[in-house]
N, C-alpha and C positions, 0 to 999 in steps of 0.2 A: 552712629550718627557723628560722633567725635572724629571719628577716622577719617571723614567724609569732611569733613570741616577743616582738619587740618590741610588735608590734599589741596582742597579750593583756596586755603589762605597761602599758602605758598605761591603755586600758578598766579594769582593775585599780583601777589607782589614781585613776584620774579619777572615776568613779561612786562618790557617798556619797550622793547625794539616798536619806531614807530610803524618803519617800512613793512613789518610782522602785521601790524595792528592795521592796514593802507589793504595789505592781500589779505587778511581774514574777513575786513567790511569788505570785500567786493564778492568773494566765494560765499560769505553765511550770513549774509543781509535777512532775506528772507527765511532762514531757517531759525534767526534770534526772533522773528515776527512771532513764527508760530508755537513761540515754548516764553509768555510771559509768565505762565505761571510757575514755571520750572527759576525763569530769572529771579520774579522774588524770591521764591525759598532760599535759593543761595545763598542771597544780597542779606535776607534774615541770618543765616547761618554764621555769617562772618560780620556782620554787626547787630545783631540782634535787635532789630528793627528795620523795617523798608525804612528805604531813602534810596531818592531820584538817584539812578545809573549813567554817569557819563559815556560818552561814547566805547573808550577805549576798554572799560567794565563792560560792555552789553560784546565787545567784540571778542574778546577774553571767557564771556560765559557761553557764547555760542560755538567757539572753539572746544570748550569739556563735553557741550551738547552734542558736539560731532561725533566728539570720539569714544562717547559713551552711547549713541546710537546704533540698537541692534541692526544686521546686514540685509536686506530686502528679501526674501523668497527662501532663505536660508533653511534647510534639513534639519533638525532639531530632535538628536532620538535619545528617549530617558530610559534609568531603570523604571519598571512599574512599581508602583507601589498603591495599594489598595485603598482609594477613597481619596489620592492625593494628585493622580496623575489626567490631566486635560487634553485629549487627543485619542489617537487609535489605536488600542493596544493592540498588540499581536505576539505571538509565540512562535520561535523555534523548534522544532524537535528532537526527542531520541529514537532512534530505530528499536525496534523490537521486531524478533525473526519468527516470521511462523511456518511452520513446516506442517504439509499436508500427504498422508499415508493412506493408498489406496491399496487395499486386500481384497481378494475374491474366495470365494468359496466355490468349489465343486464338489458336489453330493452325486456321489453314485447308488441306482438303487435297482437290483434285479428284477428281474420280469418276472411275471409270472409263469410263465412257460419254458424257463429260461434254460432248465434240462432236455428239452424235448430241439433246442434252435437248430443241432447239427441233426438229427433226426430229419424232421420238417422241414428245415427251411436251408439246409449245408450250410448254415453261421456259425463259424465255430470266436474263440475269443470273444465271448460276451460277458457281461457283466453276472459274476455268481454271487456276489457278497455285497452289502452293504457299506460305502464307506464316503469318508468326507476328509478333503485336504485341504485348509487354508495356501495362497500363497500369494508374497510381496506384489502387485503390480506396479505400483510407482511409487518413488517418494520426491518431493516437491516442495521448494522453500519461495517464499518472496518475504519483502517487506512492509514495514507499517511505521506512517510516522507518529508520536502520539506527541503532545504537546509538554516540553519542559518546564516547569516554574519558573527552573532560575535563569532562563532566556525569556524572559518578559520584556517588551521594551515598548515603550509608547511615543510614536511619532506624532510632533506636535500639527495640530488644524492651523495652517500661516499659506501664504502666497505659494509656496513650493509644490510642484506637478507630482509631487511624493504623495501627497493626501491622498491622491486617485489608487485605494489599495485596494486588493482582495483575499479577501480569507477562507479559508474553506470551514466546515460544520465545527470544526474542533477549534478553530481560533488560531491554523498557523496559518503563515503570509505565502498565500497563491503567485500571485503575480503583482506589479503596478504599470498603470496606463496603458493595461493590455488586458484582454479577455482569457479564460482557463481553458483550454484547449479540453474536449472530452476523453474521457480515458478510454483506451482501447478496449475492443472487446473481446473476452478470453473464447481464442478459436479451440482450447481443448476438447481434444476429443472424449464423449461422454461415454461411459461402459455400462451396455443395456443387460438388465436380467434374464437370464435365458430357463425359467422357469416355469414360461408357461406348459402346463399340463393339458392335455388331452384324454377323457375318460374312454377307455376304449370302450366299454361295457354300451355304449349305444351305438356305435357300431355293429355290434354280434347279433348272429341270426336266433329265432329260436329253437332250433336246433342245435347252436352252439349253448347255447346257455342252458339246455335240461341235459347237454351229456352227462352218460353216470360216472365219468372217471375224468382225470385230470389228463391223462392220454388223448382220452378222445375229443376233448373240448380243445387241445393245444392239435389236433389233426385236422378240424372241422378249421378253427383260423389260420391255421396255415392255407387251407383249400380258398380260403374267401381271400387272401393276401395276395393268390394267384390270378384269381378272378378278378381283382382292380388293379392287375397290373396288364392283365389280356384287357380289360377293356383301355386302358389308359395307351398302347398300342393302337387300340383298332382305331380309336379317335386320332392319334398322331399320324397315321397312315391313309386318314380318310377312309377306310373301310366299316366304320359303325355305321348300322342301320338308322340309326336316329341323329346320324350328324346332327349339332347345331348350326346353324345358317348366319350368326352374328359369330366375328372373330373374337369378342369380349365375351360372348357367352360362352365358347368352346373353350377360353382363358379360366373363367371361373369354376367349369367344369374340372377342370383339369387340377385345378388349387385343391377342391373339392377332396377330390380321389386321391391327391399327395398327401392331404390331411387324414384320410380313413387310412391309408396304408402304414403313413410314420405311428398311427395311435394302436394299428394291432401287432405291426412291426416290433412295437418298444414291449409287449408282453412277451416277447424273447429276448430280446439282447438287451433291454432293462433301459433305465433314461437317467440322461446327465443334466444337474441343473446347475445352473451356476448364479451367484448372488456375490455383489458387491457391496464392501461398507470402507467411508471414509475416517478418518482419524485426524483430529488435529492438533498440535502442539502447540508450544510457543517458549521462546528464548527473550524474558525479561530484558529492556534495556542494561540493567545494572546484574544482569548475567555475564554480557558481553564482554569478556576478556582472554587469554591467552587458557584456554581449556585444551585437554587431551583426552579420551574414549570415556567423554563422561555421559551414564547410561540416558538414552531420549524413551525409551521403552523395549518391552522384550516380547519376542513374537516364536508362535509356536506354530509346524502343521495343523497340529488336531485341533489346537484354541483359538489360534489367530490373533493378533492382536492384545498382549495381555498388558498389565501395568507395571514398571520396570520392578516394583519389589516383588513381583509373581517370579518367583525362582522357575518355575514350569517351561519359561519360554527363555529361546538365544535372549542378548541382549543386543539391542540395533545403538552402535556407539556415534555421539558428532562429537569432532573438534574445531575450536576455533582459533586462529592463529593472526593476531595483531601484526601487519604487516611494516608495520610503523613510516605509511609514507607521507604524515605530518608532524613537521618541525613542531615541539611545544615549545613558547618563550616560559625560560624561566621568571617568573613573578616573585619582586621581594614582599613583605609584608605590608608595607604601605603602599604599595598596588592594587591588593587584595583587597585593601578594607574600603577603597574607594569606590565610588558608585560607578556605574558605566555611565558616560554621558558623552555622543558623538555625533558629529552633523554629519548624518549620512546615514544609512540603510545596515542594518545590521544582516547579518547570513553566515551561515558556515563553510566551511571547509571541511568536508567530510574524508576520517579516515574509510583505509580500508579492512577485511579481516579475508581470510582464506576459511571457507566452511567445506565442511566432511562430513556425511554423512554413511553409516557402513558397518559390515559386519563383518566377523570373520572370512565369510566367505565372497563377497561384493561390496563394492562401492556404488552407491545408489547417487549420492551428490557429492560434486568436488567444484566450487565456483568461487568466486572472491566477489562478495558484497561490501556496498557501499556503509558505515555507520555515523549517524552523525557525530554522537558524544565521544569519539575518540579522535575527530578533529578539534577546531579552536573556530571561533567564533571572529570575523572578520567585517570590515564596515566598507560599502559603497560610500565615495564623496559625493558631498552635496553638490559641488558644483555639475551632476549629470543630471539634476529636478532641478535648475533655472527655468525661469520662463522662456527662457529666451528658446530651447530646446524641449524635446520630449521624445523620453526615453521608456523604452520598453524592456522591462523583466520579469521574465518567467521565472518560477521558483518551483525546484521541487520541495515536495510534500512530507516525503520521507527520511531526505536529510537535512532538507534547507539548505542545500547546496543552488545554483546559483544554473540554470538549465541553458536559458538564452539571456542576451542582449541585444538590442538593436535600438537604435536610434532616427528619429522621423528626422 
């Protein structure tokens, strides 16, 4: 209040120009109207007491009223601070990498009749042993933004087109004066399990099923194998007696007979199944730095997918290499200790890093993603939220980087 007192007894006494005091009554006539009570305080301040204000005083205190008048519509963005800050927080983000591992398994498993296929049926190369192979089919990174603390910042509620903000579930800044665009939809292609089974056993006559020897029951389904493939003929050729007379029904028929033949088929040459499982990882924001073949997990045929201390399996190595294509300003100490406070939109600039993913024997991923925390943190000006304009930006999510702009 002293500091404040001194400031006003100076200007006070210092301004006599009258020609000064002739242009200040014509510009802030109406602006000494609507701040009487701000006049007394003053007039208190510097004589400790009201008393009647001559002209050239009212024209003088409306002049400090000016220039101490905050700017109309103006962007106003703070650090946050918890239970202290009036407007609409919102957060920045760090990246964190997730990486998704698809493996499949094929299981082989012999037929029952599986000695007799070159006999009965000339197959030869079937299946004699039981056996199962894991192996890699895809590995696959995207990103994720997750919301930072120490990018907190809260845009003040005032005249500025800035207010109109959106956020998405986590609290970082979507877009402003513009709608969030839907996110695409992942066209991957999905990997179906090919384990559906077939019990031949209701298939078989019985007569195949009370032979007394394993010969003659793998000779009786051989005879029936041939028999649904003469009939499956005689219907393609239009020579069965019982055609069907609908084209949909001679269709289902035919499905029919391809399903009894693949189910006594496979008690020879044995059936392949195959089953898929996903895996997912993840690479900490505050992981993100200049890595070399550091272990993501280790995979085996016979186990598949084990966990990188499992010595049992390779190990599948990612590197990440800081590309360094953001300038960092050196900050001296009373930089740092100051708060961020800026009229304008705060967002990033996102570094980049080069990721690898791979083994000794392949490279599964090699791509350069975007990160935020290894950029710097930059402010839109206020003067593009005036009323007078409205301005459209989109924000990505992941890094806070800065997607579109466009202006109405």
């Amino acid at each position: 209040m002293r500091k404040n007192h001194n400031v006003y007894s100076i200007l006070l006494a210092k301004i006599t120009n009258k020609d000064l005091i002739n242009k200040l009554n014509y510009h802030l006539r109406a602006k000494l109207k609507r701040n009487y009570y701000l006049r007394d305080k003053l007039e208190f301040l510097r004589f400790g007491k009201t008393k009647p204000i001559n002209k050239m005083k009212k024209l003088i205190i409306a002049f400090i009223i000016a220039l101490s008048a905050p700017c109309v519509a103006q962007t106003v963005v703070t650090s946050f601070f918890p239970g202290t800050s009036e407007g609409v927080t919102y957060y920045l983000p760090d990246t964190k990498i997730n990486i998704t591992v698809e493996a499949s398994c094929i299981t082989q498993t012999p037929g029952e009749f599986h000695s007799y296929a070159e006999r009965f049926l000339h197959i030869k190369n079937v299946i004699t042993e039981a056996n199962n192979r894991w192996e890699i089919v895809g590995i696959d990174s995207h990103c994720e933004g997750f919301p930072c603390k120490e990018k907190a910042f809260t845009i003040k509620l005032n005249n500025s087109t800035a207010s109109n903000i959106r956020l998405n579930d986590k609290g970082i800044i979507c877009a402003i004066n513009t709608s969030v665009p839907d996110e695409p939809t992942d066209n991957k292609t999905s990997h179906t399990a090919t384990s559906n089974r077939i019990d031949a056993s209701q298939y078989m006559t019985e007569e195949m099923l009370t032979a007394t020897s394993t010969a003659k029951m793998a000779e009786l389904t051989a005879k029936e194998i041939y028999a649904i493939r003469e009939s499956k003929l005689a219907i393609t050729r239009g020579l069965s007696e019982n055609m069907p007379s609908d084209g949909a029904a001679i269709s289902l028929l035919l499905q029919e007979l391809d399903k009894q033949e693949r189910a006594l088929t496979e008690m020879f040459i044995g059936r392949t199944d195959t089953i898929y499982r996903s895996y997912s990882y993840a690479i900490a924001p505050n992981e993100i730095h200049d890595t070399t073949k550091a272990v993501l997990f280790r995979f085996s045929h016979k186990l598949g997918v084990v966990d990188k201390e499992n010595l049992a399996g390779e190990p599948v190595y990612y590197s990440l290499k800081d590309l360094k294509t953001v300038e960092h300003p050196i900050a001296d100490e009373s930089t740092k200790k100051k708060s961020i406070k800026q009229e304008g939109i705060c967002y990033n600039i996102p570094g980049r890093v080069r990721m690898e993913v791979y083994t000794r024997a392949k490279t599964y991923v090699e791509k350069e993603i975007p990160i935020a925390q290894l950029g710097i943190v930059e402010v839109l000006s206020k003067s593009l939220f005036s009323k007078s304009s409205t301005v459209k930006v989109l924000f990505d999510t992941t890094t806070g980087g800065i997607i579109s702009i466009k202006k109405n």
